[in-house]
C-alpha positions as a printed Julia matrix, in Angstrom:
149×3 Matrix{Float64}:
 102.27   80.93  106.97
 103.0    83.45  103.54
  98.48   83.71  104.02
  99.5    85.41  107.19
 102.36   87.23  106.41
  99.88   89.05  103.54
  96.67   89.01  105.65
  99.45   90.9   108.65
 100.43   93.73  105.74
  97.09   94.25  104.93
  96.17   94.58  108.4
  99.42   97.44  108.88
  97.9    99.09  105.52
  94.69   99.61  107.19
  96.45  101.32  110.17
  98.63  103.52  107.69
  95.35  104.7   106.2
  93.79  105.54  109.46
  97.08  107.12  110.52
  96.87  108.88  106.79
  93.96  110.17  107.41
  94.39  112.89  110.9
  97.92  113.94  109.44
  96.37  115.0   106.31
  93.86  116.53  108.4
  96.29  118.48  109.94
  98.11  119.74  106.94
  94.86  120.63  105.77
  94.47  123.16  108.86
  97.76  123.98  108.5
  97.4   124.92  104.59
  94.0   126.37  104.63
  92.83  123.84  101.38
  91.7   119.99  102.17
  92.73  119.75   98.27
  95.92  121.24   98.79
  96.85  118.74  101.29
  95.91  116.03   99.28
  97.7   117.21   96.71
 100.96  117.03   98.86
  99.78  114.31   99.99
  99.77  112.42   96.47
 103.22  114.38   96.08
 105.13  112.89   98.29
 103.27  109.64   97.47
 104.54  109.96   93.62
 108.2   110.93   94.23
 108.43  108.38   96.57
 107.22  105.63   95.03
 108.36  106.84   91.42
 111.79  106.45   92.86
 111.09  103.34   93.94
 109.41  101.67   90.4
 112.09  103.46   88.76
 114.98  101.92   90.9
 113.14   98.17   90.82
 112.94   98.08   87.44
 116.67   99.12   86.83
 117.71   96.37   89.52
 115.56   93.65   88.03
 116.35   94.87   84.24
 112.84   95.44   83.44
 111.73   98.31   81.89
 108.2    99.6    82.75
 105.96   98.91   79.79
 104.15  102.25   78.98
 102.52  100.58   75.68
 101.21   97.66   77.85
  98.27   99.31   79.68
  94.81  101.13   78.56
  95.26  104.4    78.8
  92.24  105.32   81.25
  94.38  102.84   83.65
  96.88  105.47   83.99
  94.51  107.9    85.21
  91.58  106.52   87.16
  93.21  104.9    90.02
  95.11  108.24   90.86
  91.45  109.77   90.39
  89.77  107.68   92.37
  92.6   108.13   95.64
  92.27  111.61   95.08
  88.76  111.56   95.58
  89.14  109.01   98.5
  92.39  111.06   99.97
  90.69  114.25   99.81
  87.58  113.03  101.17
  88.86  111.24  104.78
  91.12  114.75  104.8
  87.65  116.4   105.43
  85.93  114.1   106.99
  87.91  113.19  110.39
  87.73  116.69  111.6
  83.73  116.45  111.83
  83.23  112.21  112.42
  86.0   111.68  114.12
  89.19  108.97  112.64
  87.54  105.95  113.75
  83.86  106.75  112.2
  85.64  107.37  108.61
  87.93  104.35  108.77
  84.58  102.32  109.69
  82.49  104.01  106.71
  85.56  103.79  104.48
  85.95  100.16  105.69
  82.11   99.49  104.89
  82.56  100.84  101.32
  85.51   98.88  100.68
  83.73   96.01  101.81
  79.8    96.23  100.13
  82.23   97.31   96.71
  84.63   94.65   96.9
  81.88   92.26   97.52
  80.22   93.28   94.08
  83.73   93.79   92.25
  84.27   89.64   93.34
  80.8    88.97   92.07
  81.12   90.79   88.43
  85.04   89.25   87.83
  85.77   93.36   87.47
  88.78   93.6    85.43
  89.78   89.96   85.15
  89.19   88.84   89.24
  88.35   85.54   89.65
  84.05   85.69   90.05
  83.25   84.52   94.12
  79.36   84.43   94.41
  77.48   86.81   97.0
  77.14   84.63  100.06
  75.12   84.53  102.89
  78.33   84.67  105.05
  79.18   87.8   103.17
  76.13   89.65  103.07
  76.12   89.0   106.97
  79.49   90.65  107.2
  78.9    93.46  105.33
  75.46   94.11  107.26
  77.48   93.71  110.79
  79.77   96.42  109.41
  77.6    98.93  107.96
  76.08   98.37  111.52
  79.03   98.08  113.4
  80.02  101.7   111.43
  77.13  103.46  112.48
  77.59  102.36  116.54
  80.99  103.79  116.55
  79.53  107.2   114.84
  76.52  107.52  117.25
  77.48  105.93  120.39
């Protein structure tokens, strides 16, 4: 049942990203600057989950460890949504929301497949499979028949 309840919020993450992705498009219109609206974007993202860390942490009387973690960790994962954020803002106005939620979908899949394999970063090491180099094939394909058909 809790495998379901977690496979179900990844599932609503998905759709927030797809959602994400037109609205930011918008504001990008709106602005003038794709970068400018991912900037807001990561704005509003910040204060709003700043608050939120920052409140947990008080309620649960744990402090945040800023000596714990490399410093490159503080910066590359903001880099790297930046890049992604900024990227989908651009993109849905000329492939349309469901073509960049399949390509980004595609990515996430052929890189997560090689993350698993390599242990990146401490994950536990899950060997390419036949089963998973079939997925990701049906969705690189499955991406490309929703962008030309």
């Amino acid at each position: 049942m809790i495998n379901a309840i977690w496979s179900l919020l990844a599932v609503v993450a998905g759709a927030f990203i797809a959602i994400q992705a037109p609205i930011n498009a918008d504001l990008s219109k709106g602005l003038g600057s794709p970068v400018a609206a991912a900037a807001f974007s990561f704005l509003s993202g910040t204060i709003l989950l700043g608050l939120i860390a920052f409140g947990l942490a008080r309620a649960q009387g744990t402090p945040l460890n800023w000596q714990g973690p490399a410093l490159w960790l503080f910066v590359t994962g903001g880099a790297l949504g930046a890049v992604y954020v900024t990227s989908v803002t651009v993109l849905t106005p000329r492939l349309g929301a469901a073509a960049v939620m399949a390509f980004v979908v595609t990515g996430q899949l052929v890189a997560g497949v090689l993350l698993d394999r390599i242990g990146f970063l401490g994950m536990a090491v899950r060997e390419i499979s036949l089963g998973r180099v079939a997925g990701a094939v049906l969705l690189i394909a499955g991406a490309l028949m929703i962008r030309l058909f």
